[in-house]
C-alpha positions in Angstrom: 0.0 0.0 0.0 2.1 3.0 -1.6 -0.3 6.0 -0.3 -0.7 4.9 3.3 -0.1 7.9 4.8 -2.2 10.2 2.0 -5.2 8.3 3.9 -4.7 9.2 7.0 -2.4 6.0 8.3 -0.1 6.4 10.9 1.8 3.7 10.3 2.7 1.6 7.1 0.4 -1.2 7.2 1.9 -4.7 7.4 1.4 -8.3 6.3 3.6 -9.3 9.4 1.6 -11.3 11.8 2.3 -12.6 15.7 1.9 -16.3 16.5 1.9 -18.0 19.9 2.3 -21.7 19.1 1.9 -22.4 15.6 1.7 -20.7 11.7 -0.3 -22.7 9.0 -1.4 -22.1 5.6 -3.7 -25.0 4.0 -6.1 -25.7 1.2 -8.6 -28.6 0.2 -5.2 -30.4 -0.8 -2.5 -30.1 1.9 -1.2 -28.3 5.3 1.9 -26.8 6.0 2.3 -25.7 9.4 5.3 -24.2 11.5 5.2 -25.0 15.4 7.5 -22.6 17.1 9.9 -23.1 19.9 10.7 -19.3 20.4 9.9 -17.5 16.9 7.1 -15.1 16.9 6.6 -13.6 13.4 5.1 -14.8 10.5 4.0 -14.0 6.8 2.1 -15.3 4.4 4.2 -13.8 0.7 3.5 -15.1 -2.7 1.6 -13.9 -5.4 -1.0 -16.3 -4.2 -0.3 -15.8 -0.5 0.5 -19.6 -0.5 4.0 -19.3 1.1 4.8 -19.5 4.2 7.8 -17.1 5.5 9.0 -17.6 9.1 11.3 -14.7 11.4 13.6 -16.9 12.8 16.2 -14.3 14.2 15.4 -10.3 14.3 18.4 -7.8 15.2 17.1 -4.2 17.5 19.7 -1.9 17.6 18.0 0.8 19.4 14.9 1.2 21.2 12.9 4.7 21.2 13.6 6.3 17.6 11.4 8.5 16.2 10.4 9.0 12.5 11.1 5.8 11.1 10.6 4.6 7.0 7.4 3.1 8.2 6.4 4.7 11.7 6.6 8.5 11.3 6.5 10.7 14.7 7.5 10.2 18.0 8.1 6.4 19.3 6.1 5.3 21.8 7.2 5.5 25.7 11.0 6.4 25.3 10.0 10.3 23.4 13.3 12.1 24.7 16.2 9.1 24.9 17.4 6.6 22.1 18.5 3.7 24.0 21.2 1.3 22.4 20.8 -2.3 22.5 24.1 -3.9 21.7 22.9 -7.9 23.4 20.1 -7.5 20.5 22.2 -7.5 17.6 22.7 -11.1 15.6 26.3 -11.5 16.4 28.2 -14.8 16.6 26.6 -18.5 16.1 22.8 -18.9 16.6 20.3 -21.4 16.8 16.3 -22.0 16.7 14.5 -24.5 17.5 11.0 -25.4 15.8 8.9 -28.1 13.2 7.7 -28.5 9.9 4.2 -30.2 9.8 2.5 -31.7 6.1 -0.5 -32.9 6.4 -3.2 -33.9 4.0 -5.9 -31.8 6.0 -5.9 -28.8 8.6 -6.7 -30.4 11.7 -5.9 -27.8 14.9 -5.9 -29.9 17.6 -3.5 -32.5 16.7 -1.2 -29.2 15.6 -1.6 -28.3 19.3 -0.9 -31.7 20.7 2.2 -31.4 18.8 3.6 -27.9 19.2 2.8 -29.2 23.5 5.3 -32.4 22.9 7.7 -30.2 21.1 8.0 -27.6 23.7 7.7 -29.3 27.2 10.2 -31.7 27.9 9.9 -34.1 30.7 10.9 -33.6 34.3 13.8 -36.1 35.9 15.6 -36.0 38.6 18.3 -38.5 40.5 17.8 -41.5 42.6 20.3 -41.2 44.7 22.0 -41.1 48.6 24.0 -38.4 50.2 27.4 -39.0 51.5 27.0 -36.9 54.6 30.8 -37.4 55.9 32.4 -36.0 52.0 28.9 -33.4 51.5 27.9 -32.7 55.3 24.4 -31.1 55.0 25.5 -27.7 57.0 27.5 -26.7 53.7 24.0 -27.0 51.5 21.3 -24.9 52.6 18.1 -26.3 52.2 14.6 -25.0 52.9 11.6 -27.6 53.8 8.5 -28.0 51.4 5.7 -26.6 53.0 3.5 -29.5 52.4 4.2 -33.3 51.7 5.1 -34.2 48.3 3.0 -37.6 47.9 3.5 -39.4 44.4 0.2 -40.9 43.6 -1.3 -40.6 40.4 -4.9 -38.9 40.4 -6.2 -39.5 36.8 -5.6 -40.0 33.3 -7.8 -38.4 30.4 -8.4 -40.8 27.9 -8.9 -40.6 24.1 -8.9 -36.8 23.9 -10.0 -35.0 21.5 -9.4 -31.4 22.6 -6.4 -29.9 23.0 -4.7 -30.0 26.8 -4.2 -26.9 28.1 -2.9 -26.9 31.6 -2.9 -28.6 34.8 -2.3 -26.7 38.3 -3.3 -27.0 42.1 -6.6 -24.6 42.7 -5.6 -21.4 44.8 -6.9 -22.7 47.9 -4.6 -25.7 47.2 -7.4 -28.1 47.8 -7.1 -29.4 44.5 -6.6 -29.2 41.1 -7.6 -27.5 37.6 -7.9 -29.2 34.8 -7.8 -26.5 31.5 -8.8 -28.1 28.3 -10.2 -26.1 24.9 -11.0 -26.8 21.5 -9.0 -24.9 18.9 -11.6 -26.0 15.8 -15.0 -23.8 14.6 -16.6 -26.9 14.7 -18.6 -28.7 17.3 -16.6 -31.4 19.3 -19.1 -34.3 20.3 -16.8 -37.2 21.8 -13.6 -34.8 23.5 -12.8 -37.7 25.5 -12.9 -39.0 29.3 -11.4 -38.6 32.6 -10.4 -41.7 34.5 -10.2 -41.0 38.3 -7.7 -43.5 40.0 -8.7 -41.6 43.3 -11.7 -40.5 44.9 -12.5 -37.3 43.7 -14.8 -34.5 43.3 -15.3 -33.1 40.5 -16.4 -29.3 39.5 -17.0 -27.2 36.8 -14.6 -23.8 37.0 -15.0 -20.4 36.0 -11.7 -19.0 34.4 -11.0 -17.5 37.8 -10.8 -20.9 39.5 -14.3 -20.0 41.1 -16.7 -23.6 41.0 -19.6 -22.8 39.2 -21.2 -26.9 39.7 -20.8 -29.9 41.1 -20.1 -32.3 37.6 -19.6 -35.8 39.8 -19.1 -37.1 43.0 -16.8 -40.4 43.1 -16.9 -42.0 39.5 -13.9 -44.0 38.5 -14.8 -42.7 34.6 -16.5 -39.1 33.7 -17.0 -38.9 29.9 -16.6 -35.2 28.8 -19.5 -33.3 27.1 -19.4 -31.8 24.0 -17.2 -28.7 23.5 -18.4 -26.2 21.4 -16.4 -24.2 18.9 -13.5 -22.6 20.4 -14.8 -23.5 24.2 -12.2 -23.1 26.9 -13.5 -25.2 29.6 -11.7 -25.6 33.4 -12.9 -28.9 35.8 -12.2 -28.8 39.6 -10.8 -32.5 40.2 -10.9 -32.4 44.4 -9.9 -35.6 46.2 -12.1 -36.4 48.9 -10.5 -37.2 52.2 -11.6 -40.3 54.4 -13.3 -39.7 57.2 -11.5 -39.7 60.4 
């Protein structure tokens, strides 16, 4: 767009766009897809916008300057200093991580499911005993968990068909919140099911954490309901204590 600023643009418009965990461009044929691990900006070029162009690396040498080619004026925040940024600048050997995806068919949530096994790794530690005599415990500070760390699994969710969002203790720390959405415009009727291997409680949650029902009160299985398109949808999982 040549005469931007002759209709009353303030800045040059662009074809740049921000992603969070994936880029795709598909038709009735195929799916390309990018999952990230750290890149940010995409753009579809072409003269059929059916290429795919990925910012893996962008160099800032200065925060705060004013009239630039495609932002005239004052920049915004820093309007009186031009600070330098010399650990921006693409110097030396670099890296990036990320994934190429081809798929027949556009399909959202498996895109998720992978962009989530790409960019979590696993947690591991070390089975292992303490030498107090060579590493006496005085020389390694050490502060005590607040609670009991108890390894018990609590449940499993089963042929899902939504995309996993998070899981977390509740505020009040008397349980835990299971996140889950659906990423499609298109009704999901079987998302999957829970599978309780304790006794539990479970709750329907606002996005604040607040319980807005009681879903189920000890069932070894709870299918899901259907998710509409783009639902986000947060269950209250709270084991129930035996009675003293």
């Amino acid at each position: 767009m040549k005469d931007w600023q002759a209709i009353g643009y303030h800045e040059e418009p662009t074809s740049m766009r921000p992603m969070i965990h994936f880029a795709n461009t598909h038709n009735q044929e195929i799916s390309w897809s990018f999952l990230t691990n750290g890149m940010k900006d995409f753009q579809l070029i072409g003269d059929q916008f059916d290429q795919l162009a990925i910012t893996l690396f962008r160099g800032v040498g200065y925060l705060g300057r004013p009239d630039l080619k495609r932002r005239p004026s004052d920049a915004s925040g820093l309007q009186t200093k031009v600070v330098a940024t010399p650990d921006s600048q693409l110097t030396g050997q670099l890296t990036f991580g990320g994934a190429l995806v081809v798929t027949p068919d556009f399909q959202p949530t498996a895109l998720q499911q992978a962009h989530l096994l790409l960019s979590q790794s696993d947690l591991a530690y070390q089975n292992q005993t303490i030498n107090r005599f060579t590493t006496p415990l005085q020389y390694f500070m050490m502060n005590p968990t607040a609670t009991a760390i108890k390894h018990a699994p609590i449940l499993a969710v089963n042929d899902l068909q939504v995309t996993f969002s998070s899981f977390m203790q509740t505020i009040d720390g008397t349980g835990f919140e299971l996140r889950l959405y659906n990423p499609t415009d298109q009704a999901i009727t079987l998302p999957g099911s829970l599978e309780l291997h304790q006794n539990c409680r479970i709750a329907e949650l606002d996005l604040r954490g607040q319980v807005q029902a009681t879903l189920a009160t000890s069932p070894s299985d709870y299918d899901l309901t259907t998710f509409g398109p783009g639902e986000i949808r947060t269950y209250g999982i709270y084991p129930i204590q035996p009675r003293a």
